[in-house]
C-alpha positions as MATLAB code, in Angstrom:
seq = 'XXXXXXXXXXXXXXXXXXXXXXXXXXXXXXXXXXXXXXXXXXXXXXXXXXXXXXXXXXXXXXXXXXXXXXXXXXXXXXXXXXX';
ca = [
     -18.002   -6.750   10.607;
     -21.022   -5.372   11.264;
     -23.755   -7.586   10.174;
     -23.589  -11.119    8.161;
     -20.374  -13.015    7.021;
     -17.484  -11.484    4.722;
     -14.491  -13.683    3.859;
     -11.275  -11.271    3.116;
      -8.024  -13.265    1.815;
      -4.554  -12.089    3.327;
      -1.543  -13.357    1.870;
      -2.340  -16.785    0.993;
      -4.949  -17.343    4.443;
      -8.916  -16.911    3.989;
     -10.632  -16.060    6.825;
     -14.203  -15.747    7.277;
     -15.000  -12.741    9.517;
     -18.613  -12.753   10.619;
     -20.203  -10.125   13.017;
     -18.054   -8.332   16.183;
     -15.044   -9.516   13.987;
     -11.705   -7.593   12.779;
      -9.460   -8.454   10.403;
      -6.340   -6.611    9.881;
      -3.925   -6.872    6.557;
      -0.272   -5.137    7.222;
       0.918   -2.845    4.622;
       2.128   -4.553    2.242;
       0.277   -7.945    2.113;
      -1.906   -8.710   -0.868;
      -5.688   -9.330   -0.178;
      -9.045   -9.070   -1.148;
     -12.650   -9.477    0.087;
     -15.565  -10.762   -1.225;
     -19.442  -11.670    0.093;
     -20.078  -15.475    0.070;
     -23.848  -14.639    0.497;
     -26.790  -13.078   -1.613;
     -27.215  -10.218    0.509;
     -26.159   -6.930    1.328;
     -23.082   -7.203    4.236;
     -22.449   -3.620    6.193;
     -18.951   -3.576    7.428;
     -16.777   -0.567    8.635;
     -13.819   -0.339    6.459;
     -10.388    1.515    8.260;
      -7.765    2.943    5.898;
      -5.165    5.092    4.838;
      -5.722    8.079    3.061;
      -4.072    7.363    0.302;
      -6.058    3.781    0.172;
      -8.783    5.756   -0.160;
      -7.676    7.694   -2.834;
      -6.912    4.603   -4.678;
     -10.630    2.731   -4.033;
     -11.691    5.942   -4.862;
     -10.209    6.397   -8.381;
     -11.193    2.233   -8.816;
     -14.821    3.494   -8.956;
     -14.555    6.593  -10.568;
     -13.296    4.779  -13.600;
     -14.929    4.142  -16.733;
     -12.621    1.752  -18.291;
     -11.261   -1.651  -15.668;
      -9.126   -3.316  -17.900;
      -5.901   -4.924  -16.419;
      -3.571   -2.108  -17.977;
      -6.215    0.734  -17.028;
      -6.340   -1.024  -13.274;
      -2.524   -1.092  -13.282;
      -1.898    2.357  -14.172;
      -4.358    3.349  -11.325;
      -2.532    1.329   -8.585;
       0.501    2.454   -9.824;
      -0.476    6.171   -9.201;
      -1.038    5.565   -6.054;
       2.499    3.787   -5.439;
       0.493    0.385   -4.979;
       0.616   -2.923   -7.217;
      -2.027   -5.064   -8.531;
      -1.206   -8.541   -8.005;
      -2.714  -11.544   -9.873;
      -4.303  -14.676   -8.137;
];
């Protein structure tokens, strides 16, 4: 984390990772992030290239609904997991 306060679920855990923190989600393990605050939250984000690729494709498309989203994490040998 660069600035401000990010919370980023692993597995089941929630941590909040604030400023000079790093969190770190083995391959494998479900998670997500999200900012708690109004603001705008720089963070430095380290991953694969074929994570990339993935995020990548998430943005680029026009259409997010759950089959659309699973066929995209599916391309890229991942799995979109509910809840």
């Amino acid at each position: 984390m660069l600035e401000g306060t990010l919370c980023v679920r692993v597995g089941k855990d929630v941590v909040e990772a604030s400023a000079g923190f790093a969190v770190f989600v083995s391959r494998g393990t479900a998670h997500t992030c999200w900012n708690p605050a109004s603001g705008l939250v720089p963070y430095l984000l380290v991953m694969t290239s074929n994570r990339y690729s993935l995020v990548r494709d998430i943005h680029g498309m026009s259409e997010r609904s759950p089959a659309a989203l699973k066929a995209v994490f599916e391309k890229h040998d991942s799995e979109l997991v509910d809840g």
